[in-house]
Structures are given as structure tokens and as C-alpha cells.
C-alpha positions as CSV (number, residue, x, y, z in Angstrom):
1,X,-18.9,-15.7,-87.8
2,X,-22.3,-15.3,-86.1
3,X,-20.5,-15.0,-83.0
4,X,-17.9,-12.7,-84.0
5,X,-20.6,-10.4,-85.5
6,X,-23.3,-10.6,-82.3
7,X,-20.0,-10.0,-79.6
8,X,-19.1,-6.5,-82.2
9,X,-23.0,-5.3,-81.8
10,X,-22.9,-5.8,-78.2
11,X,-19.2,-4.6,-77.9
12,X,-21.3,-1.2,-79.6
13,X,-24.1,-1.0,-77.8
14,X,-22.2,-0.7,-74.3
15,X,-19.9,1.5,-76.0
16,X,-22.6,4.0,-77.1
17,X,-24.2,3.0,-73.3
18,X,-20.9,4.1,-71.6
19,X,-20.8,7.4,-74.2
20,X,-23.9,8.9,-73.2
21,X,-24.3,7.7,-69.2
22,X,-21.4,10.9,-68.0
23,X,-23.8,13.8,-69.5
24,X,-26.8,12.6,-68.5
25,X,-25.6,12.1,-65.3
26,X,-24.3,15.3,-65.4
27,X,-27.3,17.1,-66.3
28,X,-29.3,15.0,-63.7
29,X,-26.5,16.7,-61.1
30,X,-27.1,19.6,-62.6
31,X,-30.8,19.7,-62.1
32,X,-30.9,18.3,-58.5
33,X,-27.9,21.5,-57.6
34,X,-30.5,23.8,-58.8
35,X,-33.4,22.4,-57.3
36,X,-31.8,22.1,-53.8
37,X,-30.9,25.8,-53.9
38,X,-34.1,26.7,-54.7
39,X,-36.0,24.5,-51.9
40,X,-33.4,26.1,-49.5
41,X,-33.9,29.4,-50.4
42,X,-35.1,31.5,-48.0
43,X,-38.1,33.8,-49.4
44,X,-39.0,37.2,-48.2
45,X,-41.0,37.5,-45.2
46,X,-43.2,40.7,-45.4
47,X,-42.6,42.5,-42.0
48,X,-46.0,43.2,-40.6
49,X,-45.2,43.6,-36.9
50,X,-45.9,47.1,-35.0
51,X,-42.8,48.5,-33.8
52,X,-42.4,51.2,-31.2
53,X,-42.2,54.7,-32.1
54,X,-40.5,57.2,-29.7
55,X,-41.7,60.0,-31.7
56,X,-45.4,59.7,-30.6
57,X,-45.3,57.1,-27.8
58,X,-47.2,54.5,-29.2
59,X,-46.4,50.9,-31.9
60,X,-46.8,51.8,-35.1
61,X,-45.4,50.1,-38.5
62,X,-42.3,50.8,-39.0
63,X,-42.8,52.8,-42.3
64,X,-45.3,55.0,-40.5
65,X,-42.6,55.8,-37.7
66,X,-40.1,57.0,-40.4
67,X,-42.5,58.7,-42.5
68,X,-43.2,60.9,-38.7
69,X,-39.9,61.1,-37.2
70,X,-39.4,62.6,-40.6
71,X,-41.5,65.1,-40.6
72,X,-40.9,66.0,-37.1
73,X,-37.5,66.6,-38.5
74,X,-38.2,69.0,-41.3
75,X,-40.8,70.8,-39.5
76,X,-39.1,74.6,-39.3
77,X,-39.8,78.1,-38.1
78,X,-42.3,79.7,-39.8
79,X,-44.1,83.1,-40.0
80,X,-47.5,83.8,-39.2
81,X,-49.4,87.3,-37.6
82,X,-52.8,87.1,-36.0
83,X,-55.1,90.6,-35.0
84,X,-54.9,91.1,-31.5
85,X,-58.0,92.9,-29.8
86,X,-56.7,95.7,-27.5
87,X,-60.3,96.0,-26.3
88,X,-63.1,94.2,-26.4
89,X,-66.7,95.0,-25.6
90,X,-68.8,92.5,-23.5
91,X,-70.9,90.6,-25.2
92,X,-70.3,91.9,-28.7
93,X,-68.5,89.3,-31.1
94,X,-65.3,90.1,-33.3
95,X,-63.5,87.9,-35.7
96,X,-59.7,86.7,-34.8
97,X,-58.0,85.4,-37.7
98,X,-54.2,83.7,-37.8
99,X,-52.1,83.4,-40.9
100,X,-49.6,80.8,-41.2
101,X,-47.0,80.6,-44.0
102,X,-43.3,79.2,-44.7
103,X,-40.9,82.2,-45.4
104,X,-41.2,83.3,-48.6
105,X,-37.6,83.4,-50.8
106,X,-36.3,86.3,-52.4
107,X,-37.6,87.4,-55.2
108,X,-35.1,87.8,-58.7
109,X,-34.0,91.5,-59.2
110,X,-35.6,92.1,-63.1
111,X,-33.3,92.2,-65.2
112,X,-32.9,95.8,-66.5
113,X,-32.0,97.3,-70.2
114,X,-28.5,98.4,-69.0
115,X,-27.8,94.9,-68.4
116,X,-27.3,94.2,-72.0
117,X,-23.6,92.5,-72.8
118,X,-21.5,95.0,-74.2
119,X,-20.8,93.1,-77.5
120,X,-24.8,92.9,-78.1
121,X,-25.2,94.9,-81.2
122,X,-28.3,96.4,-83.3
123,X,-29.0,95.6,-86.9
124,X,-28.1,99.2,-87.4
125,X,-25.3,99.4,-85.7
126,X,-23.5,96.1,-88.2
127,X,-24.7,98.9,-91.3
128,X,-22.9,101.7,-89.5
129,X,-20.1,99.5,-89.0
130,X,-19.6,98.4,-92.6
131,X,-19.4,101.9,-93.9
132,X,-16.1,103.8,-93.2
133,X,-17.3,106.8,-93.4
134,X,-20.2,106.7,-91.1
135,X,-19.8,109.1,-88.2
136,X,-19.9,108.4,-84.3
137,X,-22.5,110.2,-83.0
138,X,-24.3,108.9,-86.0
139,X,-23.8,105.3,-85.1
140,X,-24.9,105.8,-81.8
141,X,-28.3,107.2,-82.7
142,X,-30.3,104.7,-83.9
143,X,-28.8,102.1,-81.1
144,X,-30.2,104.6,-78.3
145,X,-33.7,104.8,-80.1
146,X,-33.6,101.0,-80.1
147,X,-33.2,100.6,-76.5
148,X,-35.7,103.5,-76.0
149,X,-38.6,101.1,-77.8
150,X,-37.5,98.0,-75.8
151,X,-40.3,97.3,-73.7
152,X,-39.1,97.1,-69.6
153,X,-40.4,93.5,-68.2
154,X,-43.0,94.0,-65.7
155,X,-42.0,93.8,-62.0
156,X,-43.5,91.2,-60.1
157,X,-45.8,91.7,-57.3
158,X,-44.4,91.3,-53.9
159,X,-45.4,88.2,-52.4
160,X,-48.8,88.8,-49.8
161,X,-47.4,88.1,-46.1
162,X,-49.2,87.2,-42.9
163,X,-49.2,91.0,-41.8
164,X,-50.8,91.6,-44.9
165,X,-53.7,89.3,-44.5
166,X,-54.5,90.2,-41.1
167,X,-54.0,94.1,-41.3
168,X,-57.6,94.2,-42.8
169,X,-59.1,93.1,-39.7
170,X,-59.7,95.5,-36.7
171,X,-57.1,95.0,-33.6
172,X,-53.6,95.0,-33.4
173,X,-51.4,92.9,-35.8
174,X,-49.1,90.3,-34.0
175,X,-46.0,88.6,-35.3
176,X,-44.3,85.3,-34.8
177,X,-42.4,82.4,-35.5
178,X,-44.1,79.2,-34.9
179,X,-42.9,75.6,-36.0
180,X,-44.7,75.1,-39.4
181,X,-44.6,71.3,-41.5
182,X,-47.4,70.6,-44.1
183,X,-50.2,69.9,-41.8
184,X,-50.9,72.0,-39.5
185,X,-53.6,72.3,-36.4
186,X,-54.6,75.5,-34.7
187,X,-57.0,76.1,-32.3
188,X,-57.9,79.4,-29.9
189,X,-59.0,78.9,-26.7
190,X,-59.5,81.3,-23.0
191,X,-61.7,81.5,-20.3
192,X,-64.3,83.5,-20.1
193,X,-64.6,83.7,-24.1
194,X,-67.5,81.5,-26.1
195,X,-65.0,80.7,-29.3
196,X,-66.9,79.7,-32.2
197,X,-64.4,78.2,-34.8
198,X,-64.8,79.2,-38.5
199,X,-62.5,77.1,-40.4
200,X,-61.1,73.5,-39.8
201,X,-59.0,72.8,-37.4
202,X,-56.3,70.8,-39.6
203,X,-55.3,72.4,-42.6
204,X,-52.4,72.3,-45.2
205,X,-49.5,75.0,-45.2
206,X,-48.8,75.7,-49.3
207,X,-45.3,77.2,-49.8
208,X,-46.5,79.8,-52.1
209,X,-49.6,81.2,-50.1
210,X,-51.2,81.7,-46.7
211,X,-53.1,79.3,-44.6
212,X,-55.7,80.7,-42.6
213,X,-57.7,80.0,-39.4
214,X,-60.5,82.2,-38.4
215,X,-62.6,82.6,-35.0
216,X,-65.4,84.3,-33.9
217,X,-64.8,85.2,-29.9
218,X,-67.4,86.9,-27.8
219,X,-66.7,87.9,-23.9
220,X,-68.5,87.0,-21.6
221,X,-67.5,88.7,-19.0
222,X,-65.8,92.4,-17.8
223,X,-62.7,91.3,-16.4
224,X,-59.3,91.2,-18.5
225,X,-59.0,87.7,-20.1
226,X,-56.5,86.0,-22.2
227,X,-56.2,84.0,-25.4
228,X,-54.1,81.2,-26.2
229,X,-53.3,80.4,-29.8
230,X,-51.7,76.7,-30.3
231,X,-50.4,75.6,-33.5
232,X,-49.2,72.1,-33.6
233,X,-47.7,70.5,-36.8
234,X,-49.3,66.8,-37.5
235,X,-47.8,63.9,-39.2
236,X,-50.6,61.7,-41.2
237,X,-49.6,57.7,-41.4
238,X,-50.6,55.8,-44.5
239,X,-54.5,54.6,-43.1
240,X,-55.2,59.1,-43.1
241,X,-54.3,59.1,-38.7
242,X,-53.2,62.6,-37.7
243,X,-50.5,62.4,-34.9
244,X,-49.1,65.9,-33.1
245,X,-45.2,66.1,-33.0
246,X,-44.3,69.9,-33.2
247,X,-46.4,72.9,-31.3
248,X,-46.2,76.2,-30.4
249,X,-48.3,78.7,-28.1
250,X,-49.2,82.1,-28.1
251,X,-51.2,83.8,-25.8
252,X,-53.0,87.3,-26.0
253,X,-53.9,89.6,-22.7
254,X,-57.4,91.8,-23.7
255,X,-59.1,94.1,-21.7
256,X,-62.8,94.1,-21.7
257,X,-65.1,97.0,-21.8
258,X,-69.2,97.5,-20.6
259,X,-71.4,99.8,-22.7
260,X,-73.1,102.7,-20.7
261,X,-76.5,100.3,-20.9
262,X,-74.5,97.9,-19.5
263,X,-72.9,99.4,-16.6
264,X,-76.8,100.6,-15.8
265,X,-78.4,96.8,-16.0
266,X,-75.3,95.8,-14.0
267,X,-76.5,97.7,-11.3
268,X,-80.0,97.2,-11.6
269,X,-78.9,93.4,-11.2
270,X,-77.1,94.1,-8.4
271,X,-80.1,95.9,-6.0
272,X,-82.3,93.0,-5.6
273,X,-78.7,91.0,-4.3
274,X,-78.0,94.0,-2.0
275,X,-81.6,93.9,-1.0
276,X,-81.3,90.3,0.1
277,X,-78.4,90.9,2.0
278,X,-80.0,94.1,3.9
279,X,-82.8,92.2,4.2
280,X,-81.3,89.0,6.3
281,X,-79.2,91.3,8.1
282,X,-82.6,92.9,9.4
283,X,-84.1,89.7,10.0
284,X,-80.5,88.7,12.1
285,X,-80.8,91.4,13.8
286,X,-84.5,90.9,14.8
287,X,-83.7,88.0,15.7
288,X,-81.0,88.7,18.0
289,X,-83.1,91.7,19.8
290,X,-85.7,89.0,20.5
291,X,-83.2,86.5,22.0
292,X,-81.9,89.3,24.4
293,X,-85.2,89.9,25.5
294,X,-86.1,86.9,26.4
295,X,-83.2,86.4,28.1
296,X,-83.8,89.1,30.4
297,X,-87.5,87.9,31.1
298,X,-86.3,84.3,32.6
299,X,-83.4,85.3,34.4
300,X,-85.7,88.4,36.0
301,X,-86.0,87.9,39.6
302,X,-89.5,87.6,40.6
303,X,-90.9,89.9,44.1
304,X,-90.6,88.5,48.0
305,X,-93.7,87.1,49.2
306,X,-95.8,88.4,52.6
């Protein structure tokens, strides 16, 4: 009996051994599938590398080159007007200002009282309806003093332009079409001009306004000169670097002008030069009078002895 009883426990326990051996081997599979995929796994490698970037010559990341060749791509015609000096006056400043804009969509016609829908009805024209016996013309009284209080909505201002800015200064207005982006760099430049800039250089173009660059140019001298305006759209990367990608030039022929006062000092400055060269002209010619003559003496023959 003992031994039938101690065989039965042992004939249990590797029954219960043999129950529980498939899931834990299971779950022991399980666990080393799952950890092999995640030690295989490849993780994400954060690209870092400067690539090159045909749109400004030079390696860059490769989120600043899209972020430029994109706005090299949407940069578009523009408008902008600057005041052209016919004449100048030596030595006398004026102010040459350029305007720079995006073109400016139409505006929405306002919406006028004869606009109305036709089934839109008045308060008093439902009474006049509801009583049969209410005449036309009556009916249509009231309806026309209603409209006749309406207040008209107020017409919106026409948009200011680049012609409008610049008309205020003396000279003649010029229009064109430059390439215009967000950022934008202008700068005025000739020789024979001192060019003192009055704004920054790189400034941004607003859709709904004007951006403006001002200069103050002096001559320097009396012959016709001309000024070159350059406008150049700039992309800015993510560390605040402005590149160039789009420009455009415009250049200005202006005639200058002397005062009376200066006409006068001009020749005044002019006499002592003159002076000079009369003066050495003299002195060559001295000089060349004394050469001859001494010439003459040597080669003279001298008298026959007795």
C-alpha cells in the first residue's frame, strides 16, 4: 500500500511537471522573439551631414537647402517706383527713395442697396400684404422710405501703391517690376555719387503695405552720371544666415548742373593750372633759345692768324 500510494504522488507530480513545462516554454519563446527584434532593430540615425546645395553654391543641411530652393521658387514679380532726379545740382544732396510691394488684389465691389434679393420684404410691406384692400402705390411707399434710411456701407480706401509713396518726393516717378520674396536687399550705388544709406539694407516685404529704402545722394561732380538700383531677394537658414538667390537692376542716367558761383570758382581754380602750364612753356622755351645760342657760339669759326 505504501508503495502503491508513493508511485500515484510521483505519477502526479510529473503529470502536473509535464502540464505546465509547454506554456512556460512558450512564453520563454515568446520573450526571447521579442527581445531579438528589439536588439535588431535598427534606430534612427539623425542625419547631421552638410549636403550640397546648387541653389547657392555652397554645403549646407539639407533642411536649409529646401527651405532656399523654396523660396527661390516662390519669389515673383513685384511692383515697386523710385523718384528719379532729372537734374541734379553739384554738391547739393537730395533724398532717393524706392518702394517695394507684392501686387495688391482686387478689392470687393460694396455691395449696393439695389442688390437686395427680390423676395426680401419689409415689416410693412407683410401688413400691406395681409390686408386686401390695401392699394399698390400704397404698399410701395413705405418699402421705398425704408431703403431711403438704410445707411450705404462705406467704400474702402484704395490701397496706397509705390507711385503713391514716392510721388511726394521731388524727381520723376519710375516704375517696375522687380523679383520680390519676403526678405528683400536693396542697395543704390554710382560713380561719382557719395550715397549715404538711410534705412537697412535687408528688410521685410509685408503683403499689405510698402517697404521702403531711402538714400541720400550728393554729386560730386558735373558730368552726367548714373545710378544703379539692385534688389535682391534673400533666403534666411535656421542659424539667422542671409543667402542672395533672386535680383534685379535698375539703373538711372542724371544730368548734373553747377550754380552760377560755381561755374565762377571753377574758373578761378582753373587760372593758377593754366598759369603753370604758360609758365613751363616759357621756361621751355627759354630754355631752348639758350641751347641754340650756344650752339652757334662753339661751332663759330674763329679768325685766320697773321
Amino acid at each position: 500500500m505504501i508503495r502503491t500510494t508513493t508511485a500515484r504522488l510521483l505519477l502526479l507530480l510529473l503529470l502536473s511537471g509535464c502540464g505546465e513545462n509547454p506554456d512556460r516554454s512558450a512564453v520563454d519563446a515568446s520573450d526571447n522573439v521579442s527581445a531579438g527584434t528589439n536588439d535588431t532593430a535598427p534606430a534612427p540615425v539623425a542625419s547631421t551631414g552638410l549636403v550640397p546645395c546648387p541653389e547657392v553654391g555652397r554645403r549646407l543641411t539639407q533642411q536649409d537647402c529646401e527651405d532656399l530652393t523654396g523660396v527661390a521658387n516662390n519669389a515673383r514679380s513685384g511692383v515697386a517706383a523710385f523718384n528719379a532726379p532729372d537734374v541734379m545740382v553739384r554738391d547739393k544732396p537730395v533724398m532717393l527713395e524706392l518702394a517695394v510691394g507684392l501686387p495688391q488684389l482686387g478689392s470687393q465691389p460694396a455691395v449696393s442697396d439695389e442688390a437686395a434679393p427680390a423676395n426680401e420684404t419689409s415689416p410693412a410691406d407683410s401688413n400691406v400684404m395681409e390686408d386686401d384692400d390695401a392699394n399698390v402705390m400704397e404698399a410701395n411707399r413705405p418699402r421705398a422710405h425704408h431703403r431711403a434710411l438704410t445707411p450705404r456701407p462705406p467704400e474702402r480706401p484704395r490701397p496706397q501703391t509705390p507711385e503713391d509713396i514716392v510721388g511726394e518726393l521731388p524727381g520723376k516717378v519710375v516704375s517696375y517690376s522687380p523679383v520680390v520674396g519676403r526678405f528683400m536687399r536693396a542697395t543704390l550705388t554710382g560713380a561719382g555719387f557719395t550715397i549715404k544709406p538711410l534705412s537697412p539694407p535687408s528688410q521685410e516685404v509685408f503683403r499689405d503695405s510698402q517697404t521702403v529704402w531711402q538714400w541720400e545722394v550728393t554729386a560730386l561732380k558735373s558730368d552726367p552720371h548714373i545710378l544703379t538700383l539692385t534688389t535682391v531677394v534673400e533666403g534666411v537658414t535656421q542659424d539667422g544666415t542671409h543667402y542672395p538667390l533672386r535680383s534685379t537692376t535698375r539703373s538711372q542716367s542724371v544730368k548734373i548742373k553747377r550754380t552760377a558761383g560755381q561755374k565762377v570758382w571753377d574758373t578761378i581754380d582753373i587760372i593758377p593750372d593754366r598759369l603753370k602750364a604758360i609758365t613751363a612753356v616759357i621756361v621751355a622755351l627759354t630754355a631752348l633759345a639758350t641751347a641754340i645760342i650756344g650752339f652757334r657760339k662753339l661751332f663759330k669759326k674763329t679768325p685766320p692768324q697773321e
